[in-house]
N, C-alpha and C positions, 0 to 999 in steps of 0.2 A: 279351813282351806277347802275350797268346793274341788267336789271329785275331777270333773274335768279339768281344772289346772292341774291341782296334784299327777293324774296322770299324764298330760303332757310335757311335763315337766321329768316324771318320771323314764319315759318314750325318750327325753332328749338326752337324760343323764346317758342313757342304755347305748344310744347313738353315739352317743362321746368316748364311749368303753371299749370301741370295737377296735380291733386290729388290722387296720385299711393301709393301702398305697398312701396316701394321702399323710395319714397321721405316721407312717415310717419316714416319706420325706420330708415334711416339714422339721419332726424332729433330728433327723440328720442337718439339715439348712442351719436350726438352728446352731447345733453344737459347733458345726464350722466358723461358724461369726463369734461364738461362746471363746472357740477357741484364741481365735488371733486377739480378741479381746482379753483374754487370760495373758497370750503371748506380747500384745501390746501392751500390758499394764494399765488399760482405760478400763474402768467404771462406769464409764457413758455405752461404750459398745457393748461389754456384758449385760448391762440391764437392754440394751436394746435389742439385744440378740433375742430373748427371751419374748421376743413379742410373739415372734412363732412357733416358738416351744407347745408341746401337746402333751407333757406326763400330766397335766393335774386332773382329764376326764378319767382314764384308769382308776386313776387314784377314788375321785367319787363314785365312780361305779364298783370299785371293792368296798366303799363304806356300803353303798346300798345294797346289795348284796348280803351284806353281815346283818344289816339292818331289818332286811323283810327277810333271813332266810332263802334267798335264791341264789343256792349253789351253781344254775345255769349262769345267771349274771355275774357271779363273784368269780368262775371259771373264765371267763373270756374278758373279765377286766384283768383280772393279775396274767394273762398268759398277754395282753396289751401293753401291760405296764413294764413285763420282762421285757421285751422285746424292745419297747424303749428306751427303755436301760442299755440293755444288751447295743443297740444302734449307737446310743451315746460312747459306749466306751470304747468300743470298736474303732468309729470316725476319729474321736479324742484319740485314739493312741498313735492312728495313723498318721494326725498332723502332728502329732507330736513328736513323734519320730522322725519325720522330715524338718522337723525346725529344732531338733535336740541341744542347737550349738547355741540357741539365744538365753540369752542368760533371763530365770524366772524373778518376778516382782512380786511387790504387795499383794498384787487379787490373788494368784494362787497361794501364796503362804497363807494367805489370812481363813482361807479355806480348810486347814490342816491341821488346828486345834478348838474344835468344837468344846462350846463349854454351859451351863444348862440357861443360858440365856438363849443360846440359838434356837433352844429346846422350844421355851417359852415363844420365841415370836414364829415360830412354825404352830403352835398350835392356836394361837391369834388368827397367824394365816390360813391353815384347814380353816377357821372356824366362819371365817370369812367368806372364803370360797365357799363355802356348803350353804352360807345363809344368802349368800347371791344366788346359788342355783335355784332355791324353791323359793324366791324372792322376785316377782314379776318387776319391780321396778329398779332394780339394780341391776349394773353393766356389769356379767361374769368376765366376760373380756379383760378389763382392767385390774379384776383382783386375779384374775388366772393369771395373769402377765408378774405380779408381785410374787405370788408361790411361785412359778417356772424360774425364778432366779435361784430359789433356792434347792433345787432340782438338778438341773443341768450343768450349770457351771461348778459344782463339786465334783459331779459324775467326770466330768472333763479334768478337772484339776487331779484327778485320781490319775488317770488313764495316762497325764502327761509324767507324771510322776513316776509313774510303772516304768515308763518306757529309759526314765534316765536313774533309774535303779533306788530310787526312792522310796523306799517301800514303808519307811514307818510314817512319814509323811503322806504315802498315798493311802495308807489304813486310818489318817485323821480325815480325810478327806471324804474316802465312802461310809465316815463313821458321820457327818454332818450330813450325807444325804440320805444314810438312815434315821438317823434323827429326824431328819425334815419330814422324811416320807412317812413314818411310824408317826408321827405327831398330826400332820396333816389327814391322815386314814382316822385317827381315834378321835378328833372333832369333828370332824364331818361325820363320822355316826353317830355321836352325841349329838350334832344341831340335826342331824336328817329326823332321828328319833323323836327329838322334842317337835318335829314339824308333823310328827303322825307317818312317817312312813317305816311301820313297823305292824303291817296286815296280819303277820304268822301270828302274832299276840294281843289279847286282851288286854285291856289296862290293867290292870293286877302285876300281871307275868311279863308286861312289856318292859322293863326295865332288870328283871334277873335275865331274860333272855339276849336281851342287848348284852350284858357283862359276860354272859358265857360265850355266846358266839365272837365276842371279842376278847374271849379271854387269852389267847396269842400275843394280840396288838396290846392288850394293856398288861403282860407281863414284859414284853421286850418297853413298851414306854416306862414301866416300873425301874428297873435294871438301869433302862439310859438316863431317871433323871438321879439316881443313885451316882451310877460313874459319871458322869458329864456335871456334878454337882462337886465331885471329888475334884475334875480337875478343874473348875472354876475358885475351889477353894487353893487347889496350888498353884492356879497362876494370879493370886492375890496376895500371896507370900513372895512367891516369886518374885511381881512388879515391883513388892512393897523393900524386898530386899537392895534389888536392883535401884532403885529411887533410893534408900538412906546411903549405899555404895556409892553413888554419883555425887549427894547431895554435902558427905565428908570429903570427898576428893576435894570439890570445888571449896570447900571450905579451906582446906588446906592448904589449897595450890595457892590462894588468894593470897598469903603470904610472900609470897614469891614475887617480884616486881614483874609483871609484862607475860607473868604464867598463865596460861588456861588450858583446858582441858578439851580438846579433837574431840577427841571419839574414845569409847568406854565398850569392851565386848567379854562375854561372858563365858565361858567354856567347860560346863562342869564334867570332871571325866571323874572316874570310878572313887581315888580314895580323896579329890579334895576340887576346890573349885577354882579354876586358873581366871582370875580376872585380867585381863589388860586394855593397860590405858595408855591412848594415845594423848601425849601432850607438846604445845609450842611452849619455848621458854629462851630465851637469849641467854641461860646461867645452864651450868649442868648438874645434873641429878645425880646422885653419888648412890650407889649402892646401902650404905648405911640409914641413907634419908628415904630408901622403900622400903626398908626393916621398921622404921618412925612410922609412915602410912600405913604398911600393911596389917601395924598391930591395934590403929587404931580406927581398924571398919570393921563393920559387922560380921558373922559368921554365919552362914547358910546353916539349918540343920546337918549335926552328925560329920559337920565337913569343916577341914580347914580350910583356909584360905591360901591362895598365893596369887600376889602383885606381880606383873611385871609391869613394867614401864616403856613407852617406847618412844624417846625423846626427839625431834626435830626442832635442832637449832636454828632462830632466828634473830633478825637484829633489829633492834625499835631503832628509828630514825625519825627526829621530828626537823623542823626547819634550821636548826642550830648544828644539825648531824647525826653522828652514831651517835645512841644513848647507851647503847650495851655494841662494844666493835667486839669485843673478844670474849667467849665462854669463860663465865667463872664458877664461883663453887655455891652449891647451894647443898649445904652439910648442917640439919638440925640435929 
């Protein structure tokens, strides 16, 4: 890399770090679009909100910083990146307080159990973003806009969460945008490094002194893919339980003429796991015939099971008339 690109390159990261008017309001702009997009349940609006988001210069200018050794740079990008932060969850609480009555969707739930795949493509994405920066012919725009999703709209989903008393929900939430941001920081000083920008060090030393100066960042990434591995292994049992639970129901209810299964929800409280299932059926369910199902599904770890049931009768009609007019007994 010839010196004058490295260091204009270097000059622009520095420029991206700082803590300006500009980079407070755009990232406020953003979170507000972040949010009604969280509030509307669109997919489209959150990724588009993110077009003006600004955490991920911070974020490279604390790699660089770690990287050459410049505690001035590495100062005024984290006290940037706070500040970001801090703007995000502020705005996010505010709107979220005034909309507290709209009932929450898929994008923020899905934001609430981080698990170490999020892990993995945050650090795809650091690695990306940092090799567009000192990369003259790639658009950073584009990949900044891909990191900014995983950034903001957590920070927001946190903040909304707080506000409606959600708290182990909103500690999944800030625990994905540390994730992101802890993953995103520790490749980009790995690709910044492998590009040469690590002036404090000789080639020899240049790679022990990378591992100490980020010795922080790679114990908290150590830790998160430890826990964030733990619970990707138990929401794999979990699904896996939840899927053979459905998979006998529906086998069994099949016996039944005109039976099928609504809806299926899951409730596990301290000493055992309360499944219930909603089902249509024109026959009724006898108490004895949920003692027959309940003994023949699976068992969560450590936990018993209990069925209930929750029937709504209806009545098949084809062209000839009632097929089922009146509730009868469905007793195995």
């Amino acid at each position: 890399m010839r010196f004058e690109e490295s260091d204009y390159r270097r000059e622009n990261i520095e420029e991206n770090s700082l803590l300006t008017v500009p980079y407070v309001v755009m990232n406020a702009l953003a979170t507000v679009v972040a949010c009604y997009g969280l509030l509307a349940d669109s997919t489209a609006v959150v990724i588009g909100a993110m077009i003006i988001a600004m955490l991920l210069g911070p974020i490279t200018g604390i790699a660089m910083g770690l990287v050459e050794g410049d505690n001035e740079l590495l100062r005024k990008a984290f006290l940037a990146e706070l500040a970001g932060v801090l703007t995000v969850l502020i705005i996010a609480a505010i709107v979220g307080k005034i909309h507290q009555d709209v009932p929450l969707g898929k994008e923020v739930f899905s934001r609430t159990a981080p698990n170490i795949l999020d892990l993995v493509i945050a650090l795809a994405g650091g690695a990306a973003g940092a090799y567009a920066t000192v990369s003259p012919r790639l658009n950073l725009g584009l990949v900044g806009v891909a990191i900014a999703t995983a950034l903001v709209p957590p920070l927001s989903a946190c903040s909304i969460l707080l506000v409606r008393g959600a708290t182990q929900l909103a500690t999944g939430a800030f625990l994905l945008f540390l994730t992101n941001f802890v993953s995103i920081q520790v490749a980009a000083s790995v690709v910044l490094w492998l590009h040469g920008y690590n002036k404090i060090t000789n080639l020899d030393q240049g790679l022990k002194k990378l591992v100490l100066r980020n010795f922080i960042s790679f114990s908290i990434l150590i830790a998160l893919i430890v826990l964030l591995g733990l619970n990707f292994q138990k929401s794999l049992v979990k699904q896996k339980f939840e899927n053979q639970v459905r998979a006998e129901l529906i086998s069994e209810l099949s016996d039944i003429p005109s039976t099928f299964l609504a809806d299926l929800r899951f409730n596990p409280e301290s000493e055992k796991m309360v499944i219930t299932a909603v089902i249509r059926t024109p026959g009724t369910i006898t108490p004895s015939y949920v003692a027959i199902l309940e003994s023949k599904l699976p068992h969560p770890a450590d936990k018993p099971v209990e069925l209930k049931i929750s029937s709504i009768f209806t009545r098949v009609i084809n062209r000839d008339g009632y097929l089922y007019d009146e509730p009868g007994q469905s007793d195995e």
